[in-house]
C-alpha positions in Angstrom: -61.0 93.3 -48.8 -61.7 90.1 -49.9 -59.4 87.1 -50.9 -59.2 84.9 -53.7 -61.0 87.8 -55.9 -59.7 89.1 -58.9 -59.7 92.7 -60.7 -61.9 91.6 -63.2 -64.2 90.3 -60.7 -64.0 86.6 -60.9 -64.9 84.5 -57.7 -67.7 82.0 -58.0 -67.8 78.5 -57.6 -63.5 78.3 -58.5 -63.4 80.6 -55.8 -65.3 78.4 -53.2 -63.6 75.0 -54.5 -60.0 77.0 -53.7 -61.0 77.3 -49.8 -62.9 74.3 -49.8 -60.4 72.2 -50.7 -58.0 74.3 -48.3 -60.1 73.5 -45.3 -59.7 69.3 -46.3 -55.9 69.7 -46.6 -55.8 71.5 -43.3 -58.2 69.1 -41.5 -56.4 66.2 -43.0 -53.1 67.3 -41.8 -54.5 67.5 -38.4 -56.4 64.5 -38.7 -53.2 62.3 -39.6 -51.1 63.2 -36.9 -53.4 63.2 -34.1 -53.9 59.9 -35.0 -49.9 58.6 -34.9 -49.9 60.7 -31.3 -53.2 58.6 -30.4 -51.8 55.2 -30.5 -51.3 53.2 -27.6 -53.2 55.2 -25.4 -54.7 52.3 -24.1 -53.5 48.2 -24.2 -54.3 47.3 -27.9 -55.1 50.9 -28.9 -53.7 51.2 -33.0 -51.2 48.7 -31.9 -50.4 48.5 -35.8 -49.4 52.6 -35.6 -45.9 51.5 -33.6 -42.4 53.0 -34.4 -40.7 49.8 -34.2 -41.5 46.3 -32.4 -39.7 43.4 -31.0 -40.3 39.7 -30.8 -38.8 38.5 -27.7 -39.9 34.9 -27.6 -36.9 33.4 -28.3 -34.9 35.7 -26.2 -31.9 34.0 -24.7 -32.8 30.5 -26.4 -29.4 30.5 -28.3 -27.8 31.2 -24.8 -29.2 28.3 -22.9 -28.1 26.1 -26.2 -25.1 27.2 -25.9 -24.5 26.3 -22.7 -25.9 22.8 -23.4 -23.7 22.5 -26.0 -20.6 23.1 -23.7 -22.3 20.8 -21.1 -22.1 18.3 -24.0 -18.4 18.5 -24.7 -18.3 18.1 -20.7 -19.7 14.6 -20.9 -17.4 13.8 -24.3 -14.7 14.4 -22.3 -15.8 12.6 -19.0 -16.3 9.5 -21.3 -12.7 9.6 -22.7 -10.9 9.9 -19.3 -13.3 6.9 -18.1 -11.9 5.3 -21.2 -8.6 6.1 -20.5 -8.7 4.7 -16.8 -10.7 1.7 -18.1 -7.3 0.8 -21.0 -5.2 1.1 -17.4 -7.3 -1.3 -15.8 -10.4 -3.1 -15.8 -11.5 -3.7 -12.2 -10.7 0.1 -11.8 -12.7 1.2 -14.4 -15.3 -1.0 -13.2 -15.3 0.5 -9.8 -14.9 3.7 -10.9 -17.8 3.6 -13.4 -19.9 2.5 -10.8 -19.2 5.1 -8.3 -20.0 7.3 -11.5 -23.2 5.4 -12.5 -24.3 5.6 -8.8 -23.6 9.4 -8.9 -25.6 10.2 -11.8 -28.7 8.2 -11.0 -28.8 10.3 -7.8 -28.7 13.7 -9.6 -30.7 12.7 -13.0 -34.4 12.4 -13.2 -34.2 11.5 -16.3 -32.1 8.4 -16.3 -33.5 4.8 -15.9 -32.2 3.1 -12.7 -30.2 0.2 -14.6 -26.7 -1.4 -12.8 -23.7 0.6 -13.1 -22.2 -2.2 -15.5 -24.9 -2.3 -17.6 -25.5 1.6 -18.4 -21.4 1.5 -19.2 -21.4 -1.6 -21.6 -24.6 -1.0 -23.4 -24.7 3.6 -23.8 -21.3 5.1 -22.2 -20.9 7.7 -19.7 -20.8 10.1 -22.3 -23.7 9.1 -24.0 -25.7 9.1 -21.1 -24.6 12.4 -20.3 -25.7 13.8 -23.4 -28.8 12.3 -23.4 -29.4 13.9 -20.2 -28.7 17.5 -21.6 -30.4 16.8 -24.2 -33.7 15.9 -21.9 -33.5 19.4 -20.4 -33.4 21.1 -23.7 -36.3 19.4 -24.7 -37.8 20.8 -21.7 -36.9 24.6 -22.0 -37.9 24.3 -25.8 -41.1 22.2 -25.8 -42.5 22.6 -22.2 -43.2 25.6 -22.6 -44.7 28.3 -24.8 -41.9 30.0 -25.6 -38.2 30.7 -24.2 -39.8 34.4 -23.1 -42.5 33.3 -20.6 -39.7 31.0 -19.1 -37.7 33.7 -18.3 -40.4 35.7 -17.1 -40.5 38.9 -20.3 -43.1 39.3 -22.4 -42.9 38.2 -26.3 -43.6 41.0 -27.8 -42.5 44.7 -27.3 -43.4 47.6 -29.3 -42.8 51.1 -29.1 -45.3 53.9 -30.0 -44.8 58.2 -29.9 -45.1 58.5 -26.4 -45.5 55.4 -25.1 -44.0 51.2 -25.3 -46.0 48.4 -24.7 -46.1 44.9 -24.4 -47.4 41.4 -24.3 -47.8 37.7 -26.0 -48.6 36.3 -29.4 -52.0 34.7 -29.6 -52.8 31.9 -30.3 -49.0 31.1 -30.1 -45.5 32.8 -30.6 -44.9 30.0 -33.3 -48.3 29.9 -35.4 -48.3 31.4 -38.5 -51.1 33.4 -37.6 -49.9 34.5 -34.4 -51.2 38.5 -33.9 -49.8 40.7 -30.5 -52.2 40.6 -27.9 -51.3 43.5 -25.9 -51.2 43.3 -22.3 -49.7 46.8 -21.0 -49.1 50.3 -22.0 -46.9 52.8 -20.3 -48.3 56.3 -20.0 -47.9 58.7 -22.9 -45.2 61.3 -22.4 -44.1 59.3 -19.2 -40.2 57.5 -19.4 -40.6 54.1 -17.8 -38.0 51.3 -18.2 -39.4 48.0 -19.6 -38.5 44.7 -18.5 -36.9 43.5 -21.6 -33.7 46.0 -20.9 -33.6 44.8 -17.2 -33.3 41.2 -18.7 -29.8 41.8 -20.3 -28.3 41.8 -16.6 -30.1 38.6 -15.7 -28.0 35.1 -15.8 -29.8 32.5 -18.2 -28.5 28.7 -18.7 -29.0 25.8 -17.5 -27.8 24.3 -13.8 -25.4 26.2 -12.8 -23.9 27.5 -15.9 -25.5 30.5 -16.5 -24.3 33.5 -19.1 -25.8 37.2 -19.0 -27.2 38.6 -22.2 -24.9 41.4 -21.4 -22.0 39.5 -21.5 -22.1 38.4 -25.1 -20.5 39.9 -27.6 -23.2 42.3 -28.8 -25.3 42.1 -26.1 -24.4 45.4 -24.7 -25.1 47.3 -27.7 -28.5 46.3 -28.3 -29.5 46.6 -24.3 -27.9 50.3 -25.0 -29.9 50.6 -27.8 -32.9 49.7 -25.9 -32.6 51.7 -23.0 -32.7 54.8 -25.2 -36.2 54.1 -26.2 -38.7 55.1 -23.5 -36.9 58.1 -23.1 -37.1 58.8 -26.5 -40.6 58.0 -27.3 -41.0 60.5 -23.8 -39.5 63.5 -25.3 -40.6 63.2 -28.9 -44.3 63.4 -27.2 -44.5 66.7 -26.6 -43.3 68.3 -29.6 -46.0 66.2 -31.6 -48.9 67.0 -29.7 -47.4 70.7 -30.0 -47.7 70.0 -33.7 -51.0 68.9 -33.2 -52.9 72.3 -31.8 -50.7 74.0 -34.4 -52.3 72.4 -36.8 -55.6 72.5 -35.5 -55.4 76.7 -34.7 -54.4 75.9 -38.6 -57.4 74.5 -39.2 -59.7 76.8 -37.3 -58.2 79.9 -39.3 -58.3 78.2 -42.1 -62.3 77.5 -41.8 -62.4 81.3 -40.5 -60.9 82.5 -44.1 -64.3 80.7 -45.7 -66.6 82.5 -43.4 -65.0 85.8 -43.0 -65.9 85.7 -46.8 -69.3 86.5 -45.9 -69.2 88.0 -42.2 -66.5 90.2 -40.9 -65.0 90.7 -44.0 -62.7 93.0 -42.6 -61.2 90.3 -40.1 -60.5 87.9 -43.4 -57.4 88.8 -43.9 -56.3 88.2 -39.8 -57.4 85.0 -40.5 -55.3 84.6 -43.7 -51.9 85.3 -41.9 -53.5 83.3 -38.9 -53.5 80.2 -41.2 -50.3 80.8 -42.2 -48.2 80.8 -39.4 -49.9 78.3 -38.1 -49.6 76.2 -40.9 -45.7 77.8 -41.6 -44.5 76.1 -38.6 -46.6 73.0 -38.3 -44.9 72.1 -41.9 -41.6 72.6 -40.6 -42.6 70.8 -37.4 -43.7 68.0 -39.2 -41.0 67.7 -41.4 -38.3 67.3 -38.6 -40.6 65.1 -36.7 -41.4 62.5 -40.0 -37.2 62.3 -40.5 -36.6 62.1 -37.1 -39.3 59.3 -36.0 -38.5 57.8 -39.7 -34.8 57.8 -38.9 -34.6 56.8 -35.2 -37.1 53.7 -36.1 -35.0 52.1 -39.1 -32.1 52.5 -37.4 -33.3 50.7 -33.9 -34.3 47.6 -36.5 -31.1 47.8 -38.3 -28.8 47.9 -34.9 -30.8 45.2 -32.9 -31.6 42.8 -36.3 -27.5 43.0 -37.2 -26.4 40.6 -34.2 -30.0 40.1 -32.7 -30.7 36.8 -33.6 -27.4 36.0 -31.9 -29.1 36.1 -28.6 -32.8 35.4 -30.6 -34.9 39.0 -30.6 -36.2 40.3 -33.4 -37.0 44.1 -34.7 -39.1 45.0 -36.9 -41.2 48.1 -38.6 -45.2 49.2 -39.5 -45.7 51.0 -42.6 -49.0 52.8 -40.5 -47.1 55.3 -39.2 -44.9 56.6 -41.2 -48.0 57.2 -43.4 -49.7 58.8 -41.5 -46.8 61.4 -40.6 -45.7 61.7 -44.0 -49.5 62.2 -45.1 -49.8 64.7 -42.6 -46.4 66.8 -43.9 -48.0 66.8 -47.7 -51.1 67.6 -46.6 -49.9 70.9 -44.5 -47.3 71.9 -47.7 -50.2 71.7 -49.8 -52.5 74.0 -47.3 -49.5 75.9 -46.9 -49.2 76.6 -50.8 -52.7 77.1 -51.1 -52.5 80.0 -48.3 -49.8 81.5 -50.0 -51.6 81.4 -53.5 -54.5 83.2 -51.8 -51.8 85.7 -50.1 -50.6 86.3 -53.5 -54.0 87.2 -55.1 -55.1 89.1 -52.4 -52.0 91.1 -53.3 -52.6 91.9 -56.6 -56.6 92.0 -56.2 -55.7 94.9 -53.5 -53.0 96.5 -55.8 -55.2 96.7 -58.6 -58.0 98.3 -56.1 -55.8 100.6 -55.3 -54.9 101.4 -58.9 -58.6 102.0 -59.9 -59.6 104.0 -57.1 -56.8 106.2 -57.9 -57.4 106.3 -61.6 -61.0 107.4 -60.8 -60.3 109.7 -58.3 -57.8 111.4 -60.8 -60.1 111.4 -63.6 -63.1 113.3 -61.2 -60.4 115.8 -60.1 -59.4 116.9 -63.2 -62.9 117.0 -64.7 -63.4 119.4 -61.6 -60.5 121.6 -61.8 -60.6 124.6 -63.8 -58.0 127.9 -64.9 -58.0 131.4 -63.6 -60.6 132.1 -65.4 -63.3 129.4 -64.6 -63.2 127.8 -67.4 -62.7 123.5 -66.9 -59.6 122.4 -68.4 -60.6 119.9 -71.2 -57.9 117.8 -73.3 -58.0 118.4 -76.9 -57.1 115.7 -79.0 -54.0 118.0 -80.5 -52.5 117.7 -77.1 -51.4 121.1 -74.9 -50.7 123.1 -78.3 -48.7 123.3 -81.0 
């Protein structure tokens, strides 16, 4: 029997458009999500094809500020109780403000070496003090390329099916222009931890007074959030590239449908059903996988971007992906419908087979039948009798 052939005979160049353009869909199905499993095989590998990314540069720069902004209320309130002791007495303030001058000049690189009389009459304890804090901001903020490399992370993170990689912006974090230039990859379907969740349990400040990223107030939830990925993007893997050979043995049948048309004729319809269930459950499976990947990335950017810049990381999403896995679910429900349109002719191209054979093989029979007395038995047009 073949498919996609009606009663009446009709076939022809409809009937070789129908397949035709069922052996695209399939292909394209396949095509599209081999592609999304594909990225980040390799460092800079359809970096643009990622689930979500992160820019780290800035990364515990609003921590280290706020320390120095605590160090600055220190040295406001050093400067009032030198005031205070200077209202009690002058030759004590003097000799205490000394002492304190002397101090400070020991520890500070960044003061000039005036007298101790001279740095309190002219700028203040305080003021000096702030102008030191200041000094080391400067240096944390504009020494370096960015807060990241300071700390030792990379600035940017992003996280593919299968795998997470990262590395810097080029030519910097802070030009316009600035693309990822990818350093690293983990291995696909492998769970390794990144650096950037290791970070959250590593003190940052300045001196002495140092905070953990942990320890603020959201903190914990987006290093939680975090350390779900590579596990994740590990088990999501394997159903995807299971999706994949269905939808290539989809493929395959779907090309052996065309050519049984003309060899094995008899084998077309194996390849029909092969199609279909092929293409029956890579549908489903890439439905689940489109709203799961689709879900789990949107809500990674909205949990981390909520309180992110808190603690100065950044999430963001590609469109790429989600194209291509939603392309690839449309593309099988269309190859899908098509199969089942060619199911549903082959029915009724086989039913009405069935019905003509048995209409001319009742027509021969009673043309060959006779009575009990040799005659034929012929219809007359009055019916059996009157």
């Amino acid at each position: 029997m073949r498919l996609g052939k009606s009663s009446s005979g009709g076939g022809g160049f409809g009937d070789m458009a129908f397949k035709i353009a069922l052996i695209i869909c399939t292909f394209l199905s396949m095509l599209f999500m081999a592609i999304a499993l594909s990225s980040a095989s390799s460092p800079g590998q359809l970096e643009s094809l990622n689930i979500v990314h992160f820019n780290t540069s800035t990364l515990g720069q609003g921590i280290v500020s706020g320390v120095a902004d605590k160090a600055k209320d220190g040295c406001e309130k050093v400067d009032k109780t030198l005031d205070d002791i200077e209202n009690k007495g002058k030759e004590t303030a003097e000799d205490i403000a000394n002492k304190g001058k002397e101090t400070f000049e020991n520890l500070s690189p960044f003061r000039r070496r005036d007298n101790a009389s001279d740095g309190l009459e002219n700028r203040g304890f305080g003021e000096v003090c702030e102008d030191v804090v200041e000094k080391v901001e400067d240096t944390v903020n504009n020494g370096i390329k960015s807060f990241a490399q300071a700390i030792g992370i990379k600035e940017y993170y992003s996280a593919h099916i299968g795998s997470l990689c990262e590395g810097y912006y080029k030519p910097s974090y802070n030009d316009k222009d600035a693309k990822p230039d990818i350093e690293t990859c983990s291995r696909k379907f492998k769970a390794e931890q990144s650096e950037l969740s290791k970070l959250f349990d590593k003190p940052l400040g300045v001196g002495s007074v140092k905070k953990k990223l942990s320890d603020t107030e959201f903190g914990k939830d987006i290093q939680e959030t975090i350390d779900m990925i590579p596990n994740a993007l590990a088990k999501t893997a394997y159903p995807f590239l299971f999706n994949v050979l269905l939808l290539a043995a989809g493929f395959l049948f779907a090309v052996a449908v065309l050519v049984f048309e003309y060899l094995l004729t008899g084998a077309q319809v194996i390849a029909l059903y092969g199609a279909m269930g092929c293409l029956g459950l890579g549908s489903f499976f890439s439905f689940v996988g489109a709203i799961a990947v689709t879900a789990i990335g949107h809500e990674i950017k909205r949990k981390v971007n909520e309180h992110g810049g808190d603690i100065g990381i950044q999430a963001d999403t590609n469109a790429g992906v989600y194209v291509l896995l939603w392309g690839s679910l449309i593309f099988s429900c269309i190859a899908l419908g098509l199969l089942i349109m060619l199911w549903i002719v082959a029915r009724k191209g086989k039913r009405a087979a069935q019905e003509e054979y048995a209409e001319k093989n009742g027509s021969d029979s009673s043309l060959s039948e006779g009575d009990n007395h040799g005659y034929v038995n012929m219809q007359t047009h009055g019916g059996r009798g009157d």
